[in-house]
C-alpha positions in Angstrom: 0.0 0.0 0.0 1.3 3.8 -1.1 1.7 6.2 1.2 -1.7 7.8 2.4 -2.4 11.1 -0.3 -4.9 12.2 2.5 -4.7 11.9 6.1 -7.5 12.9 8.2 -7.1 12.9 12.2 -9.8 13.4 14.9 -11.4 16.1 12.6 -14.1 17.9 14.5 -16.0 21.1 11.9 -18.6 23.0 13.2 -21.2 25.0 11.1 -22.3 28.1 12.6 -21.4 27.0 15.7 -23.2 23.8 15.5 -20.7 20.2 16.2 -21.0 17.9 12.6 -18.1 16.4 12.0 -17.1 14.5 15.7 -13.4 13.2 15.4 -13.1 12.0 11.9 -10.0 9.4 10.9 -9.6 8.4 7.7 -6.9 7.7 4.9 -6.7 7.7 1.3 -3.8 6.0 0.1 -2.6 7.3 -3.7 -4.2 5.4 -6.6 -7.0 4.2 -4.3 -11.0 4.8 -4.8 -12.5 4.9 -1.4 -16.3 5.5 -0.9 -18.3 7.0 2.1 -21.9 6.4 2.9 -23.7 7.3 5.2 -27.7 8.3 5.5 -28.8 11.8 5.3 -27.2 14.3 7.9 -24.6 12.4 9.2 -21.5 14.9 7.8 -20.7 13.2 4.6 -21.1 16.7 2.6 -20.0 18.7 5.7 -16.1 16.4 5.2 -16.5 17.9 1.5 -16.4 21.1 2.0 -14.3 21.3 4.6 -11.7 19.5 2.8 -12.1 22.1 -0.1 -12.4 25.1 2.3 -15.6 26.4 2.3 -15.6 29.5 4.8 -19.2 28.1 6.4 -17.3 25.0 7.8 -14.9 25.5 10.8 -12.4 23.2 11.8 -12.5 23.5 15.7 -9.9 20.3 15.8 -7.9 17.5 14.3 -5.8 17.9 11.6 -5.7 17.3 7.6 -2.4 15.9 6.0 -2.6 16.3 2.2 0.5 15.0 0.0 2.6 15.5 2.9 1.4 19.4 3.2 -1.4 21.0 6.2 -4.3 21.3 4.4 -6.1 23.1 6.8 -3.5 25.9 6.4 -3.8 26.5 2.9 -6.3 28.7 1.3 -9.3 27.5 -0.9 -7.1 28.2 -4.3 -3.8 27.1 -2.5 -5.7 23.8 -1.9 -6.7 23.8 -6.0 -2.9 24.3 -6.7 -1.9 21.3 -4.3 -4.2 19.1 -6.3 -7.6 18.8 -4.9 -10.8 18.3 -6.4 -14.2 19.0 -5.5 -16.8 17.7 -7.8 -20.3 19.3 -6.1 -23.4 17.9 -5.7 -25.2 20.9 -6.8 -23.2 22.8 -9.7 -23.8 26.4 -10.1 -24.7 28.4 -12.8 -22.4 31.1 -13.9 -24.7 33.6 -16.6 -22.0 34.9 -19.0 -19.2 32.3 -18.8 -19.1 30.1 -21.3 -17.7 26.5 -20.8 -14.5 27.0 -22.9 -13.4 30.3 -21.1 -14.2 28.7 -17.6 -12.3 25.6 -18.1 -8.9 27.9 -19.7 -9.4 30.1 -16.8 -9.3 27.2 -14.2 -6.8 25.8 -15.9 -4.1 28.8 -15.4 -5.4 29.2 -12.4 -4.4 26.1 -11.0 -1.2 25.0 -13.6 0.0 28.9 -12.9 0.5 28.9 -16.7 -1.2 29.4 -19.6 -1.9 26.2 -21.9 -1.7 27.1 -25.9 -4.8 27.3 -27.6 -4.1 24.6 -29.9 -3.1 21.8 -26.8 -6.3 22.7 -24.6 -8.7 22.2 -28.0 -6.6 18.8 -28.3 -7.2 18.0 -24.7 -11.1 19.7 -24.5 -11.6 17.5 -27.3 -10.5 14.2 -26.0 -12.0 14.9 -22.4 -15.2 15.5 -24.1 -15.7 12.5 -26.2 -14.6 10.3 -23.2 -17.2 11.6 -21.0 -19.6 11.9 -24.5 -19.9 15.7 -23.4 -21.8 17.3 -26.6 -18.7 20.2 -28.3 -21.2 22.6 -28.9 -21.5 22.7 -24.7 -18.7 24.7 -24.9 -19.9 28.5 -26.2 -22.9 27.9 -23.5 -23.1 29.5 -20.5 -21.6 27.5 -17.6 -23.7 25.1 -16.5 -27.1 27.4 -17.5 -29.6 25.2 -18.6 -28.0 22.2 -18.4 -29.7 18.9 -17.2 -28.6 17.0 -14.2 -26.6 14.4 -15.9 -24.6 17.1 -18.6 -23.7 19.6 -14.8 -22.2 16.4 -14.0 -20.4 15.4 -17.0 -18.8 19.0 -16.6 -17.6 18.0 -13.3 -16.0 15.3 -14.3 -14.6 17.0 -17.8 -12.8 19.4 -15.0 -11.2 16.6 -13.4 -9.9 15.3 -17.1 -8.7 18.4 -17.6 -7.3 19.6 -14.5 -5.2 16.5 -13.6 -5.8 16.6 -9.8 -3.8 14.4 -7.4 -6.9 13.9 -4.9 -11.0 13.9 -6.2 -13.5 14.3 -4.0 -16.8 13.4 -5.5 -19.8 14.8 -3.8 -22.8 12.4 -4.2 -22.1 13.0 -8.0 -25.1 10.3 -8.7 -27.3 12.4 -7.5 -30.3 13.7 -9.9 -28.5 11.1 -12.5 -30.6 8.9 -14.9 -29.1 5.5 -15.8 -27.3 6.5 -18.7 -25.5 9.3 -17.3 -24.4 7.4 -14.9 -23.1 5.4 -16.8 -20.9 7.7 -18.6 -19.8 9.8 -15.4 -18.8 6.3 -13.7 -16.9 5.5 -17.6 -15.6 8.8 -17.0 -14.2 8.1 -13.5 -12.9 4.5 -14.3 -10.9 6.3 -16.9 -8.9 8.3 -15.1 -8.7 6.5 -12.0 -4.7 5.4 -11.4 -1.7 5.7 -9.7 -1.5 9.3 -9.7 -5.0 9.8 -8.6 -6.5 9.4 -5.5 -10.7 9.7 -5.5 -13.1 9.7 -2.3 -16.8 9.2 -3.6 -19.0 10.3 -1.2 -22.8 8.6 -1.6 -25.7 7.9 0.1 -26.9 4.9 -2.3 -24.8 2.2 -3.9 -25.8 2.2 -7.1 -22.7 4.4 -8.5 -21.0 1.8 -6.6 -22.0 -0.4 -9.5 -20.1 0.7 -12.0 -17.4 2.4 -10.2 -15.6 -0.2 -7.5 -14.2 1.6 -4.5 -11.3 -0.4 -3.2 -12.0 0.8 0.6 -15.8 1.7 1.8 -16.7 3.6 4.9 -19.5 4.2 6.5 -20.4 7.4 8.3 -22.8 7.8 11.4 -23.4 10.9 13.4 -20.4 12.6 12.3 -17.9 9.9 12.5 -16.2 6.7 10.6 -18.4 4.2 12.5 -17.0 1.0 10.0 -14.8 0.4 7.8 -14.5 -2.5 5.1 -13.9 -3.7 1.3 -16.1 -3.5 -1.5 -18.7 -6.3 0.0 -19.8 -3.6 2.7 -21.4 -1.6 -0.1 -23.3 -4.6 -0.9 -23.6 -5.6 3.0 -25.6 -2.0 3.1 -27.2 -2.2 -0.3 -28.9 -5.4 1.1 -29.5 -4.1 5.2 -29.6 -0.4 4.7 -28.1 1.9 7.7 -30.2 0.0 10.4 -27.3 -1.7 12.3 -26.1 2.1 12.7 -29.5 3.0 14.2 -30.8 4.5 11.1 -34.1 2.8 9.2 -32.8 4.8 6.3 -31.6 2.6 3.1 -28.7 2.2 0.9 -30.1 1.6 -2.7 -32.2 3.0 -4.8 
């Protein structure tokens, strides 16, 4: 097993004051896919965005260890620059960027160069016929009027393009039909490697189908309450989050 590309320790966030993240441990060892379940409200979002930095989530305790750095201490764009990658459940729109000019922009942003026009058409190109992402997507306004499944497809078209070290993918199944799942879970298995390290965070296990996590965790009231392979997914498919005293279930 690599050396862990994220290392979380007794991680405690509060929003607003309010405890919902209670003394989170977990690792993510590079090249690894791990997924987190959990039902509704137990802090699988809330880990998200505090990984990525979201002002709203305060870390009161614990730390974060990402690629050897503190994550904590870095800045919402420093953490881009290290290599992470948020994939949100609920894209925004952005009226007046278009596709194209969002994804150059990111790109310097977080490469701190500009790419030549000609290599980021090669590379838009390729990204987009992996994930089956429609070209003419690409003069549109970001993510205005885009279904569920094509916001997603964007998501993970960023990833492609942005060559993170770490992904963490926000219940990126959500609001998907079957066919776009497909293609964002294509999409995923694609660039998963040994450069990559991806945390899918879900409440159902149906992504969990077509994308196989090589560690699952489960999470319960703001902690990892149990930790196993890939037959836990199906172990909660089958018994839902009762054993964790939730009647909520795992499959849909």
């Amino acid at each position: 097993m690599s050396d862990p590309i994220l290392q979380i320790s007794d991680l405690h966030v509060a929003v607003e004051d309010t405890p919902i993240l209670k003394g989170v441990n977990l690792e993510v060892p590079q090249g690894e896919v791990h997924a987190l379940m959990g039902p509704n409200g137990s802090g699988k979002s809330t880990l998200a965005y505090a990984l990525s930095g979201h002002p709203r989530y305060e870390v009161t305790q614990g730390s974060v260890t990402f690629d050897g750095e503190d994550l904590i201490a870095m800045e919402t764009d420093e953490r881009a620059r290290a290599g992470m990658f948020l994939a949100m459940q609920y894209p925004v729109e952005v009226p007046g960027v278009s596709v194209m000019n969002f994804l150059r922009s990111a790109i310097t942003a977080v490469k701190g160069e500009e790419m030549k026009p000609r290599d980021f058409i090669k590379k838009f190109d390729e990204a987009s016929k992996l994930l089956s992402f429609d070209r003419s997507f690409a003069d549109r306004y970001l993510n205005e009027g885009f279904s569920g499944g094509e916001k997603k497809r964007h998501e993970i078209l960023q990833m492609a393009l942005l060559e993170p070290k770490f992904a963490v993918l926000d219940e990126t199944d959500s609001g998907l039909d079957v066919d776009a799942l497909k293609v964002v879970s294509e999409g995923v298995n694609a660039l998963r490697g040994d450069n990559l390290g991806v945390l899918i965070i879900t409440h159902y296990t149906r992504i969990l189908q077509y994308i196989t996590p090589d560690v699952v965790h489960v999470m319960y009231e703001g902690k990892i309450a149990k930790t196993g392979g890939p037959e836990l997914a199906d172990h909660l498919e089958e018994n839902g989050y009762v054993e964790f005293g939730s009647a909520e279930v795992a499959s849909a």
